[in-house]
VEXFI-86991 format. One record per residue (C-alpha): residue in three letters; x, y, z. Coordinates in steps of 0.02 Angstrom, whole numbers, plus 50000, padded with zeros to 5 digits. Each point is the difference from the previous one (the first is absolute). Layout:
REM residues N
alaXYZ ...
REM end
This chain:
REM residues 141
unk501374994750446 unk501764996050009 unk501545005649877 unk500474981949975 unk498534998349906 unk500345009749874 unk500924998549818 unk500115017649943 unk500665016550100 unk500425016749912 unk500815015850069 unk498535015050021 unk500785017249977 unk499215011750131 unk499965019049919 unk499705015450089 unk498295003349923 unk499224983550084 unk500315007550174 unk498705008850095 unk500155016450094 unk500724989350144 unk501354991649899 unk499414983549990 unk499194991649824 unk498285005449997 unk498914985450012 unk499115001649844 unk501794997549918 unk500114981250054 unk498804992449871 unk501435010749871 unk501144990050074 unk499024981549981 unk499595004849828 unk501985005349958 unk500414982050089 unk498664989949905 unk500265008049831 unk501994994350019 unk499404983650063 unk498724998549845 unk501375003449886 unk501434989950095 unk498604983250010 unk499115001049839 unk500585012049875 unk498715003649915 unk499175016149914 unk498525003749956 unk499055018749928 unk498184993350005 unk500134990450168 unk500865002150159 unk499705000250201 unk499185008650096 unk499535001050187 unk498364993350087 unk500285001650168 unk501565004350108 unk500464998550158 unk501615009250108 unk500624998550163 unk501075010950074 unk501384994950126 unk501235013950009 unk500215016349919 unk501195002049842 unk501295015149985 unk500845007649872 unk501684993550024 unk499404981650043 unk500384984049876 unk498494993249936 unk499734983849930 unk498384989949939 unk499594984049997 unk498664992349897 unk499174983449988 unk498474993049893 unk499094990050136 unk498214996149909 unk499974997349819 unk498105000249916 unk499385000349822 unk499985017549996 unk500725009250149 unk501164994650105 unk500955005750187 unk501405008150023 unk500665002950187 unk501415012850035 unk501325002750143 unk500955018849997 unk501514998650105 unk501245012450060 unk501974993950009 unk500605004650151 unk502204991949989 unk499744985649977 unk498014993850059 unk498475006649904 unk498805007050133 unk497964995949903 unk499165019049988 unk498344995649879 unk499244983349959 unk498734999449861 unk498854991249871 unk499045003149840 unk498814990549900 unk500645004749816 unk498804996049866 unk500604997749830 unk498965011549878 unk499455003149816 unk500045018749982 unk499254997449844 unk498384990350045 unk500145007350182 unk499934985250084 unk501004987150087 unk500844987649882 unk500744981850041 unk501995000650068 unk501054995749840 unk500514980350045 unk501655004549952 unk500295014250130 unk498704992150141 unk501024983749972 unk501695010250046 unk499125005250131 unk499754984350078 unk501614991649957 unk500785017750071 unk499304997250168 unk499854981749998 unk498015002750034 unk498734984750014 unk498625002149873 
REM end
């Protein structure tokens, strides 16, 4: 994965209670951190709300690089990279500014499924939103 391939980056705010004794972000905090990133990126690509239906997670995967601190900048950045009928991938890089570079800490992805928490089941992608999707990140269908 490589920054220039990605359209969307948001600042992550790193708060005392995601550290562990050892004063680093616990690792269970990370997939916090995806979700914080994808939800801005879900907003910022498609806007669009639902109550009945929404995402959730299938599978994730995290890779840890470096450790994060407390008083380090933290930025995500978040690209679509598979689009299906009903799920799609989202990949993740966490970086940490240091002056002027950004040094790459975690690398991640999901498969996020799009669900009907009234028939509890997967539903299709709205066309509207998966088509933003694609036109967001210039994917080939």
């Amino acid at each position: 994965m490589n920054l220039i391939d990605f359209n969307y980056k948001t600042f992550i705010p790193v708060r005392f209670g995601d550290l562990n004794a050892f004063g680093v972000v616990n690792n269970d905090v990370f997939l916090t951190y995806f979700e914080i990133a994808h939800s801005g990126y879900w907003k910022h690509i498609t806007r669009w709300q639902s109550k009945s239906k929404g995402i959730i997670i299938g599978k994730a995967e995290l890779n840890y690089l470096k450790p994060v601190t407390f008083n380090d900048e933290l930025y995500a950045y978040v690209r679509t990279s598979r689009v299906g009928n009903c799920s799609f991938e989202v990949e993740y890089i966490l970086t940490i500014k240091k002056n002027a570079d950004e040094e790459i800490c975690t690398t991640g992805k999901t498969t996020c499924i799009f669900y009907d928490f009234e028939k509890g089941k997967p539903a299709l992608l709205p066309e509207l939103q998966r088509n933003k999707m694609i036109a967001f990140e210039a994917l080939a269908v």
